[in-house]
Backbone bond lengths (Angstrom), bond angles and torsions (degrees), N, CA, C in turn:
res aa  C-N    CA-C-N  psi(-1)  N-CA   C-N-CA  omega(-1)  CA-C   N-CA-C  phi
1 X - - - 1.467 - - 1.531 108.41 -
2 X 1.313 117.66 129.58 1.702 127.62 -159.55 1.962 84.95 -112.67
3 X 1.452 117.06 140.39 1.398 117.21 -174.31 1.814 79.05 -155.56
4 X 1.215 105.43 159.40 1.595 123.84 -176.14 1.577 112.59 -115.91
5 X 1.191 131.61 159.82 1.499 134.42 -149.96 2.040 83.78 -109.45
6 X 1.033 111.82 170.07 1.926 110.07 176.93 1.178 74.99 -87.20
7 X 2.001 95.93 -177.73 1.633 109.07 -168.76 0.898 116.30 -122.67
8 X 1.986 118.60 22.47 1.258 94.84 135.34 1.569 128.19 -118.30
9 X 1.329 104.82 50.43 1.376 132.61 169.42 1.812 119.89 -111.97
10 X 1.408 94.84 6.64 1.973 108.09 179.05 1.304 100.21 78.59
11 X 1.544 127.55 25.95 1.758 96.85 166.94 1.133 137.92 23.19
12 X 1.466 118.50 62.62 1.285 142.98 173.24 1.443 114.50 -102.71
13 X 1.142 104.47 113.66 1.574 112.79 152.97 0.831 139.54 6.68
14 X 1.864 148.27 69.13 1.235 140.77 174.75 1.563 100.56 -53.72
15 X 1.516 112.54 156.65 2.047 123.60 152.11 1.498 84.00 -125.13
16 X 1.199 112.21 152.45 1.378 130.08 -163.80 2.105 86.38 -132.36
17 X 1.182 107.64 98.17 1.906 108.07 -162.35 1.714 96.32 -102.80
18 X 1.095 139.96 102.80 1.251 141.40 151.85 1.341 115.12 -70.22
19 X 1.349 123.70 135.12 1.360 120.49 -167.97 1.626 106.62 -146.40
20 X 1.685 123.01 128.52 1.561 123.39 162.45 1.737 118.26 -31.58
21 X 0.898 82.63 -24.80 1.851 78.46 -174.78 1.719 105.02 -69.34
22 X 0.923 116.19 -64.89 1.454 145.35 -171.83 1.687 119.93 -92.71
23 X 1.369 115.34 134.48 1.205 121.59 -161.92 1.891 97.07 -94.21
24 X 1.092 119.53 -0.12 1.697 110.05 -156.39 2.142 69.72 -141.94
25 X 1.404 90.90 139.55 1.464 117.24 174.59 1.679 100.24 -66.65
26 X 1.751 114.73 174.25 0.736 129.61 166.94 1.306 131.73 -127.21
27 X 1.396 145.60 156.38 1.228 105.38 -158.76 2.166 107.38 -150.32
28 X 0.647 106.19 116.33 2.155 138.79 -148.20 1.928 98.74 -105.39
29 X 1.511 71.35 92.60 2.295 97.93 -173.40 1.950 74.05 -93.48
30 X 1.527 133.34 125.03 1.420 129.35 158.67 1.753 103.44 37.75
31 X 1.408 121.79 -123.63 1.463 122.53 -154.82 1.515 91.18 -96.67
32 X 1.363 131.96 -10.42 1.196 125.11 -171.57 2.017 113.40 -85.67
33 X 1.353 98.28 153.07 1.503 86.16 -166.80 1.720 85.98 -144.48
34 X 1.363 97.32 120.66 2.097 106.60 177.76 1.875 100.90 -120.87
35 X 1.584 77.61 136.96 1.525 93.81 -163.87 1.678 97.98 -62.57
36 X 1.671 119.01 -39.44 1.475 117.86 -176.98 1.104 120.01 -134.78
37 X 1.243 139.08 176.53 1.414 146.80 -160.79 1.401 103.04 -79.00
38 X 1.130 138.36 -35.90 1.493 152.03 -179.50 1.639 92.60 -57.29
39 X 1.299 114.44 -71.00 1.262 120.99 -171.84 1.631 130.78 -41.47
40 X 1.701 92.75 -38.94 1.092 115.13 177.66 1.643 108.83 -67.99
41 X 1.548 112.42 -47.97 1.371 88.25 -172.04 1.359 125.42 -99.37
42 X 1.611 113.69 -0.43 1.641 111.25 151.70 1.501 116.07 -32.12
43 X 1.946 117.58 -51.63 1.300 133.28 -165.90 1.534 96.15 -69.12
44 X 0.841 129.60 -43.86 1.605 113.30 168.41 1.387 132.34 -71.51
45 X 1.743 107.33 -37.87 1.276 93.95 178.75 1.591 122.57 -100.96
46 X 1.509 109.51 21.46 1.360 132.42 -159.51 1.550 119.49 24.65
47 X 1.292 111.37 35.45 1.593 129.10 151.59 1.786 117.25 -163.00
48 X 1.315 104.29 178.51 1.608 94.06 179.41 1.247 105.35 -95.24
49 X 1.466 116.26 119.72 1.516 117.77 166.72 1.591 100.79 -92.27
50 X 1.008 164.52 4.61 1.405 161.88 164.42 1.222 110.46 87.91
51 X 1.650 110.37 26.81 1.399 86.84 -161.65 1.991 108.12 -94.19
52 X 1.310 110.86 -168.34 1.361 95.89 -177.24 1.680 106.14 -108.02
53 X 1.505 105.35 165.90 1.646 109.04 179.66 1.715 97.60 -38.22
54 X 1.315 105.69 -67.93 1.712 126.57 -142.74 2.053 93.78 -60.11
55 X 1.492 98.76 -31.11 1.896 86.79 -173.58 1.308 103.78 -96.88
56 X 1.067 102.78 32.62 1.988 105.40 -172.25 1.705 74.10 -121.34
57 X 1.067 118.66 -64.62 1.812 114.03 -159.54 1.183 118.20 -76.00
58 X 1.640 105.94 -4.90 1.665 113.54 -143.25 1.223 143.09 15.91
59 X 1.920 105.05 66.96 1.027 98.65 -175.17 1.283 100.54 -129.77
60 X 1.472 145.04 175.65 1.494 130.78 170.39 1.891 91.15 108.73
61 X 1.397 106.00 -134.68 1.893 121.22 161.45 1.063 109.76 -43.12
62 X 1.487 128.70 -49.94 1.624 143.72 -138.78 1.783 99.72 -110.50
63 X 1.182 107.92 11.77 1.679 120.41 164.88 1.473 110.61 -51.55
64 X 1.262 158.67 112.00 1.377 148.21 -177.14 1.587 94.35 -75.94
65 X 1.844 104.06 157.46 1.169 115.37 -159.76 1.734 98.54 -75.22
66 X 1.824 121.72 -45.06 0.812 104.69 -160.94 2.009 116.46 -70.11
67 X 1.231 119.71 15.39 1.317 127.69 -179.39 1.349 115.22 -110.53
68 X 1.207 112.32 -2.98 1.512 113.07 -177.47 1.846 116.39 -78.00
69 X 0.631 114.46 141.43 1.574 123.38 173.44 1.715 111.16 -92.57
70 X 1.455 104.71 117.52 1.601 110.50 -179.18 1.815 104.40 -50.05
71 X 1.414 97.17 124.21 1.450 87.13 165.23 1.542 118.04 100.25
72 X 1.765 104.10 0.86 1.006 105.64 -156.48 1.749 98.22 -152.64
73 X 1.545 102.88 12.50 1.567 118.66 168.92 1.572 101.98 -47.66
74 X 1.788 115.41 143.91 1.276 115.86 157.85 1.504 94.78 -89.54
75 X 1.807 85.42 163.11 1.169 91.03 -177.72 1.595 111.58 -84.87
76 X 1.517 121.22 166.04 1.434 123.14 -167.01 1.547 95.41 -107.64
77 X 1.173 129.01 -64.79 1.398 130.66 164.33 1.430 137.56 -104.30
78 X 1.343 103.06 163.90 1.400 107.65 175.81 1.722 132.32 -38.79
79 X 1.461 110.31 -40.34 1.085 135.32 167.69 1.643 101.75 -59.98
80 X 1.427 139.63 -67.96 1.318 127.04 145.98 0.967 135.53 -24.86
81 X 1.510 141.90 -55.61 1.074 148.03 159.42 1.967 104.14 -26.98
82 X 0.997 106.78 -61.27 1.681 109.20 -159.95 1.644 108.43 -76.12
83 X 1.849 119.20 -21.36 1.078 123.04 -154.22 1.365 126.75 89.13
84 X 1.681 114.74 7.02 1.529 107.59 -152.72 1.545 81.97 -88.45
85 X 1.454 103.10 -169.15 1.438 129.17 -166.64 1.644 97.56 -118.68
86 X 1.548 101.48 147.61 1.408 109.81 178.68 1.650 117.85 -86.30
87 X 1.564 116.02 130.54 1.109 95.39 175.34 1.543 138.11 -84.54
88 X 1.114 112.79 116.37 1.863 112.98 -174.80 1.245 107.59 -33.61
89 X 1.403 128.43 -166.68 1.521 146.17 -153.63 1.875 93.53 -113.34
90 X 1.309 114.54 115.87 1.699 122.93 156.78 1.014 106.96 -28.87
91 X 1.467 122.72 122.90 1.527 150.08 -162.65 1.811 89.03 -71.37
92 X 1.279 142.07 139.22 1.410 128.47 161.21 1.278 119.86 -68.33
93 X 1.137 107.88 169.70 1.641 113.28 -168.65 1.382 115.29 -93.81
94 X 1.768 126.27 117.59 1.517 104.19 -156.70 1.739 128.62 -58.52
95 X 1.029 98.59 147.30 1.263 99.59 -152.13 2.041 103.88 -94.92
96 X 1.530 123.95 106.36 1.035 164.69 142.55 1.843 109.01 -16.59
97 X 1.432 139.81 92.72 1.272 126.43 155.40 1.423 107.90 -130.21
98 X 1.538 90.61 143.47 1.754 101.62 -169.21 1.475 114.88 65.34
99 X 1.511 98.57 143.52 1.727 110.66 -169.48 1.698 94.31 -114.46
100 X 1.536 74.90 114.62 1.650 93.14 150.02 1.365 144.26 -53.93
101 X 1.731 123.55 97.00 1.573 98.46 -158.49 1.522 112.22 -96.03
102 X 1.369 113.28 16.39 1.331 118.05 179.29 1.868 107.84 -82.36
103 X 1.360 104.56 -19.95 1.184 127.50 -172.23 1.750 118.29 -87.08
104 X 1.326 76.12 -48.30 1.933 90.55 -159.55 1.566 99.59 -129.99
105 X 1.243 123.73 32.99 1.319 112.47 176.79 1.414 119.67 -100.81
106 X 1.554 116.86 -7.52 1.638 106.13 139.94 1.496 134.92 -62.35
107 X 1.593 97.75 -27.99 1.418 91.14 167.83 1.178 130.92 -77.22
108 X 1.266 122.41 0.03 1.542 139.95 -166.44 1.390 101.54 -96.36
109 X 1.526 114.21 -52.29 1.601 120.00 157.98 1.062 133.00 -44.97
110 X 1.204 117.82 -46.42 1.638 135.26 154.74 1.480 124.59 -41.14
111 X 1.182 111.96 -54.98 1.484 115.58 -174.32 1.597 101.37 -83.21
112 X 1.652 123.25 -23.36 1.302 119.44 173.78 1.694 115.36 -57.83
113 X 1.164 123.65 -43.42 1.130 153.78 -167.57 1.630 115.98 -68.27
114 X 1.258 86.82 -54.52 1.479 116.37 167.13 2.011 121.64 -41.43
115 X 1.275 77.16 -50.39 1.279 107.62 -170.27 1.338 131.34 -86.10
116 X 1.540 129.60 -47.50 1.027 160.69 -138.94 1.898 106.43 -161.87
117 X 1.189 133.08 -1.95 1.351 122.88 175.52 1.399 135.54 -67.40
118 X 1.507 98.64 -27.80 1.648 117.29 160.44 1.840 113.60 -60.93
119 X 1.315 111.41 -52.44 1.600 112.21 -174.47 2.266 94.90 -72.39
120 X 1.218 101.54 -35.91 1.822 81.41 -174.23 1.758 96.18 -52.73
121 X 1.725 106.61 -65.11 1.246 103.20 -156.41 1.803 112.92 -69.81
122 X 1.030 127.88 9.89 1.206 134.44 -176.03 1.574 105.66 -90.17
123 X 1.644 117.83 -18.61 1.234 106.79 -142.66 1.965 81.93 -140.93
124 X 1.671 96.97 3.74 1.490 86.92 163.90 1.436 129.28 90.95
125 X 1.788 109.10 -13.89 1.241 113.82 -168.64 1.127 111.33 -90.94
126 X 1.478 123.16 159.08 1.979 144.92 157.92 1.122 92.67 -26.85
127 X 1.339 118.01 118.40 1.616 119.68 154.54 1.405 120.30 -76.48
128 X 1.859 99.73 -12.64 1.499 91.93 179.19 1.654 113.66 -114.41
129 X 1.672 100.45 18.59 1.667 108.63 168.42 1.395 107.81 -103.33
130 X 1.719 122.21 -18.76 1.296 130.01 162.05 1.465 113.64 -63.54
131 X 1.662 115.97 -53.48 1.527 111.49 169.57 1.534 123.65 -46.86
132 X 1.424 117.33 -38.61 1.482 115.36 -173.84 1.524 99.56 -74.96
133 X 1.476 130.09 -41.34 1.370 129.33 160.24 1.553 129.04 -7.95
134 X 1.660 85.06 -66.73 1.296 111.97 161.09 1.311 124.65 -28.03
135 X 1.019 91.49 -90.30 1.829 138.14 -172.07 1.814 88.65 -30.24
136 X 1.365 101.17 -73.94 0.973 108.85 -155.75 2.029 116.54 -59.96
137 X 2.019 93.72 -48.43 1.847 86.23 165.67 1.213 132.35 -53.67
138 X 2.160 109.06 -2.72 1.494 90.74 -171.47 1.915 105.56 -101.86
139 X 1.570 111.40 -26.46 1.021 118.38 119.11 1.791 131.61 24.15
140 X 1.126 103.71 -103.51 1.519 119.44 167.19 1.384 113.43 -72.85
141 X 1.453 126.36 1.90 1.272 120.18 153.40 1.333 126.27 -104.02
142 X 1.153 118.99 -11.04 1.350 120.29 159.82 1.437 107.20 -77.35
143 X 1.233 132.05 -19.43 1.555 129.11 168.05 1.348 129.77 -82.11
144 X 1.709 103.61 -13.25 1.114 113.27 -171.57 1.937 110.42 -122.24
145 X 1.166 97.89 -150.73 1.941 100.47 -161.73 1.798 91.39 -60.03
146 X 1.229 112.90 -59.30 1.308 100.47 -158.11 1.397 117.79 -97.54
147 X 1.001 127.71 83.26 1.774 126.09 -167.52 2.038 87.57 -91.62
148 X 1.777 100.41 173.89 0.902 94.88 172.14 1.719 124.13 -72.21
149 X 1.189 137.18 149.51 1.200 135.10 143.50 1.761 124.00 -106.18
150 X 1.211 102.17 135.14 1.588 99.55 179.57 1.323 138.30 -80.07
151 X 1.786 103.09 -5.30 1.028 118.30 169.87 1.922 136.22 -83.67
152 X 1.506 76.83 -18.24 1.520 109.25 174.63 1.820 121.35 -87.13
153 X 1.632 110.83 -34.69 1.375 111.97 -166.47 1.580 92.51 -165.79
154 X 1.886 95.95 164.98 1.404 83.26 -168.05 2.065 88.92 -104.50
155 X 1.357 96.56 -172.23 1.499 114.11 -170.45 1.562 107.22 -48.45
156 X 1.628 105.36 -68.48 1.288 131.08 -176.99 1.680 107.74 -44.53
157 X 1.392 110.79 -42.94 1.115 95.99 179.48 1.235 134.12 -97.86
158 X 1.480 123.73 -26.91 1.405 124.50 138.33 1.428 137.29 -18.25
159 X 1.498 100.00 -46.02 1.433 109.76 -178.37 1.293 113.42 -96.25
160 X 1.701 120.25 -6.33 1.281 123.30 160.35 2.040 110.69 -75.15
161 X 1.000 98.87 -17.35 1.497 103.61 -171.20 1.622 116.75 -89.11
162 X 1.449 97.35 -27.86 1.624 116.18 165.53 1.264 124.64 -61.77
163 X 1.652 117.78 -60.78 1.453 136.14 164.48 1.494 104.57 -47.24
164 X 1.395 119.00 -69.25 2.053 101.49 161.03 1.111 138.15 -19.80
165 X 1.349 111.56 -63.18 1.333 107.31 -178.00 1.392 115.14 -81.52
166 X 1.099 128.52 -33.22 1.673 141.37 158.86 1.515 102.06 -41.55
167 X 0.836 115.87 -90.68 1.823 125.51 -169.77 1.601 99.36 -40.62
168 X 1.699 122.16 -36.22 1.351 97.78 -167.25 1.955 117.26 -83.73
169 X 1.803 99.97 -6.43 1.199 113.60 167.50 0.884 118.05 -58.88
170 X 1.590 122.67 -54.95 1.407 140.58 174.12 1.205 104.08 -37.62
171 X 0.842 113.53 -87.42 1.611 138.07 -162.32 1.807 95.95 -36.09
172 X 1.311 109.74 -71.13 1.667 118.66 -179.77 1.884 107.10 -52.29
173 X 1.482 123.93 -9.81 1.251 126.29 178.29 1.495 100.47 -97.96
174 X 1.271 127.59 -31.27 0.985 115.55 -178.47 1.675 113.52 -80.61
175 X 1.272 105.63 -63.59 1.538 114.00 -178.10 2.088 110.18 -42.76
176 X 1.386 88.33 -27.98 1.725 82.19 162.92 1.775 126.26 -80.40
177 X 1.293 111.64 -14.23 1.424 143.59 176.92 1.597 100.10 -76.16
178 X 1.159 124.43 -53.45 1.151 108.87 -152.39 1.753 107.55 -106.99
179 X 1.811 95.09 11.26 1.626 90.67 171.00 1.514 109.03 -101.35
180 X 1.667 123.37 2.98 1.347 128.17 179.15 1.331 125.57 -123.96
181 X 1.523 98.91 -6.09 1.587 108.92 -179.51 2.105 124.54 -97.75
182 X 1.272 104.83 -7.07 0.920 107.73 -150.06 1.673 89.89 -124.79
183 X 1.654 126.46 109.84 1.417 116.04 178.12 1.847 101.82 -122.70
184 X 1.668 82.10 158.22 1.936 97.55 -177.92 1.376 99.99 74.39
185 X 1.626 128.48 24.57 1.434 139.81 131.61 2.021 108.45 -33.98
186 X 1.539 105.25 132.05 1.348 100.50 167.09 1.414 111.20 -80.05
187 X 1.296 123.21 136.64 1.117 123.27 170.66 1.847 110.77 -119.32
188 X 1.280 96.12 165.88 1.548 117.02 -172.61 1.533 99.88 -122.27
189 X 1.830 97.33 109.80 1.842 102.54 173.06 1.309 111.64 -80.50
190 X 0.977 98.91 160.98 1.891 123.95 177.24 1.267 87.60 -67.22
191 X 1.233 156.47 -99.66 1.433 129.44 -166.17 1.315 142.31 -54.02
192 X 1.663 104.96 16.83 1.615 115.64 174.37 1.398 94.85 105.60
193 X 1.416 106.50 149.83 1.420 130.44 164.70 1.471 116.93 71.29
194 X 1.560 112.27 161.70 1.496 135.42 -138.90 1.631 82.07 -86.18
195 X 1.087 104.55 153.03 1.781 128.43 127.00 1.339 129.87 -167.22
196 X 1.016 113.89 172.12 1.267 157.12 175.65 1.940 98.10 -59.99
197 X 1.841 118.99 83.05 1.781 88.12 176.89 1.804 87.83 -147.17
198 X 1.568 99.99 178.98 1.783 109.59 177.44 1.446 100.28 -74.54
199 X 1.335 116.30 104.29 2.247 113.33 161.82 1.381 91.73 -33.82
200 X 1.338 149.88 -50.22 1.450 127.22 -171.59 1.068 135.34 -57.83
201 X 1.400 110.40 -18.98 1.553 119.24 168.83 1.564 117.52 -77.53
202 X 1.694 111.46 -39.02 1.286 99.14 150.85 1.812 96.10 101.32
203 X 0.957 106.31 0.94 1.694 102.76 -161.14 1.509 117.29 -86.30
204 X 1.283 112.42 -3.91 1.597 136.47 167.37 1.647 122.90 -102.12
205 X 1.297 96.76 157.64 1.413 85.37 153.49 1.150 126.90 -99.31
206 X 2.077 133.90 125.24 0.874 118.61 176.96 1.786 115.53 -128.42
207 X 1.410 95.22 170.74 1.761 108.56 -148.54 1.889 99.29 -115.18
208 X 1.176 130.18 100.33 1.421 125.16 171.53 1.504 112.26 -18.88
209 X 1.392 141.09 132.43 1.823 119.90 160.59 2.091 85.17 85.35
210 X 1.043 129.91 -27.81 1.582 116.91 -164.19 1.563 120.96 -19.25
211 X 2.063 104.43 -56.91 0.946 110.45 -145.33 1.355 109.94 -99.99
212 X 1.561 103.35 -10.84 1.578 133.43 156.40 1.687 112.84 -43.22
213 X 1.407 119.42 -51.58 1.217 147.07 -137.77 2.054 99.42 -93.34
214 X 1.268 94.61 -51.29 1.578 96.40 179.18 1.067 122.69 -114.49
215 X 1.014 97.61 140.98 1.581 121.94 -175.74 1.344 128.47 -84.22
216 X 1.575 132.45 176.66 1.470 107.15 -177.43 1.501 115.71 -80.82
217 X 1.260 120.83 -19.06 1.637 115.68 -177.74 1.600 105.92 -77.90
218 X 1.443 108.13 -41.75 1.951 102.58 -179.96 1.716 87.00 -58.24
219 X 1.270 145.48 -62.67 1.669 129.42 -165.04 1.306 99.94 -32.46
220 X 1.297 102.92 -72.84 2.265 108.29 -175.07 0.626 103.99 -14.05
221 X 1.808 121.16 -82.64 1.226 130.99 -165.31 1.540 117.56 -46.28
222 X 0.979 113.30 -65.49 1.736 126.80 -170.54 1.486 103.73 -51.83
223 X 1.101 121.55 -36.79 1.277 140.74 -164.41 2.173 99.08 -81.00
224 X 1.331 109.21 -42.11 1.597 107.04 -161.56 1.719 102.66 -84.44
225 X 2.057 104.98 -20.96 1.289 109.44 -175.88 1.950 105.16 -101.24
226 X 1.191 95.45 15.06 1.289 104.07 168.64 1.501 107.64 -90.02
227 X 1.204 119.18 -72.71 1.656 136.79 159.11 1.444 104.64 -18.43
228 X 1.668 136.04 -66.85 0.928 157.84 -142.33 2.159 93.20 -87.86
229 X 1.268 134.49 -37.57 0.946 147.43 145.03 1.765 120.98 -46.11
230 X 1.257 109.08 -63.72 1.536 103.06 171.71 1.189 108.01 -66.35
231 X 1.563 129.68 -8.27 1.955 97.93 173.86 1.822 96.34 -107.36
232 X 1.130 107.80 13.44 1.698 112.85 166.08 1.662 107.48 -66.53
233 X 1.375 100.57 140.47 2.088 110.68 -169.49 1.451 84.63 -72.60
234 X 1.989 128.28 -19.23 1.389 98.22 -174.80 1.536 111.32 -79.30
235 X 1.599 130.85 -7.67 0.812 132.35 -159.39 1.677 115.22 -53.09
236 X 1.222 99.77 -38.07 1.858 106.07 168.90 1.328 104.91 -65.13
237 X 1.084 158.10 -25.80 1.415 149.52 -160.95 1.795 99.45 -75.71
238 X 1.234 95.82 157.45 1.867 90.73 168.45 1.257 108.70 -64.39
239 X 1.719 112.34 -53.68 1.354 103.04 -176.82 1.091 128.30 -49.73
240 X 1.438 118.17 -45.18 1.562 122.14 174.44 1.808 104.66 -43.50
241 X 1.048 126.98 -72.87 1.683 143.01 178.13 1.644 98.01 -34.62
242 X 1.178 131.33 -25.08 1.556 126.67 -164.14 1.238 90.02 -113.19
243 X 1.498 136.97 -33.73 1.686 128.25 174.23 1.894 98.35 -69.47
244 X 0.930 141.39 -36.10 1.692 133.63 -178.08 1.631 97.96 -77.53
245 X 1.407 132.46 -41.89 1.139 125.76 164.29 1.620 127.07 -44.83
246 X 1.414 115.17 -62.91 1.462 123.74 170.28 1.705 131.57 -65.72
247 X 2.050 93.08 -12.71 1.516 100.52 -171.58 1.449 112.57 -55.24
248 X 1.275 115.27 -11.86 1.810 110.50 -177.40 1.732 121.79 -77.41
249 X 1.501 86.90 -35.48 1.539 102.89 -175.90 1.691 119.42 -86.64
250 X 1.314 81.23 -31.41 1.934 105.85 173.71 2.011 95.01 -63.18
251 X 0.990 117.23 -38.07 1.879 119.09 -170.24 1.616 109.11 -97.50
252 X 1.462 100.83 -7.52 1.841 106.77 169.46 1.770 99.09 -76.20
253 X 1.375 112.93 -26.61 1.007 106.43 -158.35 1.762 126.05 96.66
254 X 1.283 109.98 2.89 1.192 119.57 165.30 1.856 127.55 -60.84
255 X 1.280 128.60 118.11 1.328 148.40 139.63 1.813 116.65 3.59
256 X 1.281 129.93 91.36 1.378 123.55 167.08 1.502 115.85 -25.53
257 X 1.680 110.68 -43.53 1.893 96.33 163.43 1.273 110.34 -62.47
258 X 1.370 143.11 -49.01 1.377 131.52 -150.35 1.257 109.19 -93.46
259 X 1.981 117.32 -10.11 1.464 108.32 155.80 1.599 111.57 -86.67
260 X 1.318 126.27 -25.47 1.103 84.33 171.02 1.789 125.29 -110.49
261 X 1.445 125.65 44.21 1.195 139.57 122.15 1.599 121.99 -48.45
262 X 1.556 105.90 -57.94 1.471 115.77 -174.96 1.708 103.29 -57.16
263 X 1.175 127.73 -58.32 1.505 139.41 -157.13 1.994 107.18 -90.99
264 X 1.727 96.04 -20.32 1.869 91.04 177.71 1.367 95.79 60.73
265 X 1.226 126.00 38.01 1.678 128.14 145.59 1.197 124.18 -97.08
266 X 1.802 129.45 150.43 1.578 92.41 -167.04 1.574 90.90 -90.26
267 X 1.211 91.49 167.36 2.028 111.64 168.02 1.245 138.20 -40.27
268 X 1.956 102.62 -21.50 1.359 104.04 165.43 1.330 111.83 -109.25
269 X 1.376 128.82 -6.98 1.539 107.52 139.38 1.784 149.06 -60.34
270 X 1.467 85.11 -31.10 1.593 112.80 156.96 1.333 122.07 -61.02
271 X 1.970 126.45 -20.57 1.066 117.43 170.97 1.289 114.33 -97.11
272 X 1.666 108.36 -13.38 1.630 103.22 174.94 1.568 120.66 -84.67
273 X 1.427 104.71 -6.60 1.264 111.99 173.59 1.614 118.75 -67.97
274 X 1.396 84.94 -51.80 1.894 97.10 -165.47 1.549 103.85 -77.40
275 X 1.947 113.95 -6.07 1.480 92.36 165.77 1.198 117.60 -46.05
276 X 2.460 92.93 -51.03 1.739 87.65 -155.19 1.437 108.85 -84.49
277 X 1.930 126.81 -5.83 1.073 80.06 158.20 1.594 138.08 -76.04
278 X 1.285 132.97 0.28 1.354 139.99 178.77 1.481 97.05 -55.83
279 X 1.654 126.33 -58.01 1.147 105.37 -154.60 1.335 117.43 -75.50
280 X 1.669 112.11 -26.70 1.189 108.66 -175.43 1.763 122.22 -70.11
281 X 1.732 96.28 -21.26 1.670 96.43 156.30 1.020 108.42 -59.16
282 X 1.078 150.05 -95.85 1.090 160.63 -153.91 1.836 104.21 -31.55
283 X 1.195 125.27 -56.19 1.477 127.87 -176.74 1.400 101.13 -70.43
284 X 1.812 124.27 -40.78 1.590 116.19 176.30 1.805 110.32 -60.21
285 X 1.239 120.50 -30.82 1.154 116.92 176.24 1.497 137.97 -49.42
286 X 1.765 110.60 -32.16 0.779 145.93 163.18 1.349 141.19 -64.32
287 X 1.312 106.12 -17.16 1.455 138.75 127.57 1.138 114.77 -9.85
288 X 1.351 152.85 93.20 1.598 152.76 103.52 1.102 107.99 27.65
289 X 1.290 151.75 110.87 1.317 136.50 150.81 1.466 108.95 -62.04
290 X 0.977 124.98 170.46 1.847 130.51 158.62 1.378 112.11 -109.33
């Protein structure tokens, strides 16, 4: 096979030498003789540009159109080579906006539940005034900017993201509800002890269920380690004043987060409180009865 050098390399004569010895041709520029095609075209381009035999000769892919013979195209790829067929572009996946709750509104219940069933029932509310909650924010999101899409997010989590922000409305509508709606609530003063006052005034701390919750012997008690606190030397300290404040909620058994949510103190005053009240339990305990 006779092939020509470009011109501005002197158009010289390729021999294209196949030989029994050797499985790969050889290839004879005048007196010069290169064992491989690589070799050969360093010698022309006096470095390696990477290029290949076939786009150096243009022959193979790099055949120009007007030289080709109908019928007689090389092939360009592998997929050519065999005859196969190319595969088109993956059909998309149909595409899903807004959730149907006639459809999927057990599953919507489900994952609410799932998710969030400890804080409903912890906190006392309608599970089936929370469901319409629901129902309804997802509702106005299929009507509005952000409905679901399926291409964007999956079910589970969408509808985990809905019930969030829903429930935490709720929740902040209610807890504002139930500090103005509800009068002759017992309350617990900042300087100790029960009464009788309007939740709208606000001047206590008060606990949803509070007055539900205790009984007359927990009062005694709460009430004698209240006393037993104001003649404590910590009693002047703030902290001391914020442990007789929280002692009601601290003996419900309530959470340093959920007292200080309840009271709007931050959390690390709430933990320096409930040290001292710990210790002073602990020293009132010790107490002798008579």
């Amino acid at each position: 096979m006779l092939l020509y050098t470009r011109q501005e390399h002197g158009g010289d004569p390729v021999r294209i030498i196949h030989t029994k010895n050797s499985p790969r041709p050889i290839y004879k520029v005048g007196d010069k003789v290169f064992k491989s095609a690589r070799q050969l075209l360093i010698s022309l381009h006096g470095k390696d540009r990477h290029w290949t035999f076939d786009r150096y000769f243009h022959t193979g892919p790099y055949t120009p159109a007007s030289i080709m013979i109908e019928g007689n195209r090389p092939p360009r790829t592998t997929l050519d080579l065999f005859g196969a067929k190319k595969r088109g572009k993956r059909p998309h996946a149909p595409r899903n906006i807004g959730i149907d709750l006639e459809k999927r509104s057990k599953e919507v219940i489900k994952l609410l539940f799932k998710s969030f069933g400890s804080m409903i029932f912890m906190y006392g509310y309608d599970p089936n005034d929370v469901i319409q909650e629901i129902f309804t924010g997802i509702i106005i999101r299929n009507k509005g900017k952000c409905p679901w899409d399926s291409r964007k997010s999956s079910f589970g989590n969408y509808v985990h993201i809905v019930c969030h922000s829903v429930l935490m409305n709720y929740h902040r509508k209610m807890q504002k509800g139930r500090g103005v709606e509800v009068l002759g609530i017992r309350e617990w003063q900042p300087e100790g002890g029960w009464t009788e006052g309007d939740a709208g005034a606000k001047k206590g701390i008060q606990d949803p269920g509070l007055d539900a919750q205790v009984s007359y012997g927990h009062r005694m008690v709460v009430d004698d380690l209240c006393a037993f606190l104001r003649e404590s030397p910590e009693w002047r300290t703030k902290e001391g004043k914020l442990a007789v404040q929280i002692l009601p909620l601290a003996s419900l058994g309530h959470t340093n987060k959920e007292i200080s949510t309840l009271t709007c103190e931050h959390p690390a005053r709430i933990s320096k409180a409930m040290r001292v009240l710990k210790r002073n339990a602990a020293l009132w305990g010790q107490i002798p009865t008579s």
